[in-house]
Rosetta silent file (secondary structure, phi, psi, omega in degrees, C-alpha in Angstrom):
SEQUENCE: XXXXXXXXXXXXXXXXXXXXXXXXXXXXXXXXXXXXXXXXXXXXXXXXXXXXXXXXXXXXXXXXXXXXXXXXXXX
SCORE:     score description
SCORE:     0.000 S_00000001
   1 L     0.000  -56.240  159.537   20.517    6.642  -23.390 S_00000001
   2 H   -20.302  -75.023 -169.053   22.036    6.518  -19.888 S_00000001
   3 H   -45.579  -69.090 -174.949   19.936    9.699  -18.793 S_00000001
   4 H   -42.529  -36.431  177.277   16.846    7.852  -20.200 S_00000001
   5 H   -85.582  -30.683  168.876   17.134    4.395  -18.212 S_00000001
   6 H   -97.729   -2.635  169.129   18.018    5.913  -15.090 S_00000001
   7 H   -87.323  -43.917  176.224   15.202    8.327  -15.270 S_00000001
   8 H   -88.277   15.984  171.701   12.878    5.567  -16.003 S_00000001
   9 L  -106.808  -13.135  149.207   14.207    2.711  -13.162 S_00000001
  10 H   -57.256  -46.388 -160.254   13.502    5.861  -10.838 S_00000001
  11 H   -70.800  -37.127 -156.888   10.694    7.080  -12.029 S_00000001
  12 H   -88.408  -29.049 -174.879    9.212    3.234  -11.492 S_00000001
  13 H   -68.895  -21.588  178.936   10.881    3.156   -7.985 S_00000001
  14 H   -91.741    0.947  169.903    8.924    6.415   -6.991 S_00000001
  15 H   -80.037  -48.512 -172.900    5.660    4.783   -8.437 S_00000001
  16 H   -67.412  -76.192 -159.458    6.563    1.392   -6.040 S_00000001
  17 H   -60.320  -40.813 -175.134    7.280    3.356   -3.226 S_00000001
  18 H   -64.153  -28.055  175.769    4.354    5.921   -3.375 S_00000001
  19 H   -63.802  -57.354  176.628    1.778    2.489   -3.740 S_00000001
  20 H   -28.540  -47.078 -157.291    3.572    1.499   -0.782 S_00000001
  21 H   -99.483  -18.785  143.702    3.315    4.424    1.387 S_00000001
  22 H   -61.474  -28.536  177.801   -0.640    4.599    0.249 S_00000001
  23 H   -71.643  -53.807 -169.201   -1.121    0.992    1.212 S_00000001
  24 H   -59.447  -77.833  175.593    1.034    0.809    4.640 S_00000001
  25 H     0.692  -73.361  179.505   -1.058    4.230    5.049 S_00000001
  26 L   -59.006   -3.899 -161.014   -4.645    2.709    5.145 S_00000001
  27 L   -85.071  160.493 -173.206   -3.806   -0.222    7.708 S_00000001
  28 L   -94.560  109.856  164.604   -5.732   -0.086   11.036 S_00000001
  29 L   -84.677  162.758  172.228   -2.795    0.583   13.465 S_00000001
  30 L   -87.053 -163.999 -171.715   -3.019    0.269   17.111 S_00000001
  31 L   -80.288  -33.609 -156.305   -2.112    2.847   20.128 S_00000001
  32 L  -101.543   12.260  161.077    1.538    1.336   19.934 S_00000001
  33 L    88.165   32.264  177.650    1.748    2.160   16.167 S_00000001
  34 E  -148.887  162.492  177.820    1.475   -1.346   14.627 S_00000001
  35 E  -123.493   95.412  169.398   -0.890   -3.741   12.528 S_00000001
  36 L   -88.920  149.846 -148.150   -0.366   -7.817   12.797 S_00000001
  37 L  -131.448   58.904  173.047   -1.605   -8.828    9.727 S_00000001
  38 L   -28.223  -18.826  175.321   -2.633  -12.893   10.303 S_00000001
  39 L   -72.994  -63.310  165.817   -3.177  -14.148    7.425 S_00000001
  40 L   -45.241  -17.511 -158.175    0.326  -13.398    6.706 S_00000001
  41 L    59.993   35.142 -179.078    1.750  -13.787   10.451 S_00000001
  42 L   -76.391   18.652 -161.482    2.956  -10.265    9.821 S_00000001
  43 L   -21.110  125.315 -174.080    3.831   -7.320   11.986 S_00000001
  44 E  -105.130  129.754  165.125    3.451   -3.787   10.183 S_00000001
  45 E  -106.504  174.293 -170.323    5.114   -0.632   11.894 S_00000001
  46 H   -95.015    8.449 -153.750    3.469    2.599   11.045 S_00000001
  47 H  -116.681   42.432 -174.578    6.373    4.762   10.879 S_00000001
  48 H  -104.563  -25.654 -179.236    7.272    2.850    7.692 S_00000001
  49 H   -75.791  -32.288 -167.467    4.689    4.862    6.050 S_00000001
  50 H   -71.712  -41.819 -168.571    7.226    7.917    6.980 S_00000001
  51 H   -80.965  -47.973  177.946   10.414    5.872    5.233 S_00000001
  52 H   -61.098  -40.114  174.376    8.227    5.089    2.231 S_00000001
  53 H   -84.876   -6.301  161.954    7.143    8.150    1.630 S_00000001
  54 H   -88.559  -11.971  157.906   10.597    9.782    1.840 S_00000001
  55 H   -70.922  -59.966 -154.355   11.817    7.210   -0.609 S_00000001
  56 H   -59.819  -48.848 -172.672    8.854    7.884   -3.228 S_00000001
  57 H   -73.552  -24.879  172.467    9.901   11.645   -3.033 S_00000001
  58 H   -75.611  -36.757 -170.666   13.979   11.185   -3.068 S_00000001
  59 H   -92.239  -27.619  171.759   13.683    8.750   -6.224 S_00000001
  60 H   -81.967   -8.484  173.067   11.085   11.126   -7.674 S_00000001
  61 H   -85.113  -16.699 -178.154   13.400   14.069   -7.229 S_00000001
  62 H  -100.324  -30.609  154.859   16.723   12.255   -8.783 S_00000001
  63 H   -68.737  -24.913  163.551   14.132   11.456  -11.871 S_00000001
  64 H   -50.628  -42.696 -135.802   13.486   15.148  -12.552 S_00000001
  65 H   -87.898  -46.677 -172.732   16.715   15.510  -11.949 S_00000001
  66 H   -92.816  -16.191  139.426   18.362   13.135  -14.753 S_00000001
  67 H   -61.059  -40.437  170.796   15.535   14.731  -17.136 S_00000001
  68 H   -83.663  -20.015 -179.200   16.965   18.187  -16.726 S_00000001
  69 L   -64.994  101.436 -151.400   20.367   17.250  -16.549 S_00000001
  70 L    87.920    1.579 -170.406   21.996   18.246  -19.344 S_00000001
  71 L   -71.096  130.123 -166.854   19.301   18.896  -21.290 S_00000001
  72 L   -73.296  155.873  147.822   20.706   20.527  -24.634 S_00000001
  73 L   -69.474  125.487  166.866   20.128   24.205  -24.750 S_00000001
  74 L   -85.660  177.037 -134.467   17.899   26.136  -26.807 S_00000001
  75 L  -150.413    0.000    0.000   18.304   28.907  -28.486 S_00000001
């Protein structure tokens, strides 16, 4: 039951981070690597896309991870 709940609050953290790191992705950065975003009053940095996307892939590798783990043997 464990294995199951921590595979799925992963699994949903490496879905949230990879929408992230496609969204941040698309923004029109400047020369110095940033987006203000006005409506919001917002400052974007680009290398955020680089953090996000090393997050989507670390939380999607510890759900694989807690799906094989332990995994009864067959025979």
């Amino acid at each position: 039951m464990i294995r199951g709940l921590v595979t799925a609050v992963f699994a949903g953290l490496a879905i949230l981070f990879a929408a992230l790191t496609a969204l941040r992705a698309r923004l029109p950065y400047d020369e110095a690597g940033r987006y203000f975003d006005p409506a919001d009053a917002v400052t974007y940095d680009q290398q955020a896309v680089l953090v996000y996307g090393v997050l989507a892939f670390a939380a999607a590798v510890v759900a694989v991870v807690a799906v094989v783990w332990k995994r009864p043997a067959r025979s």
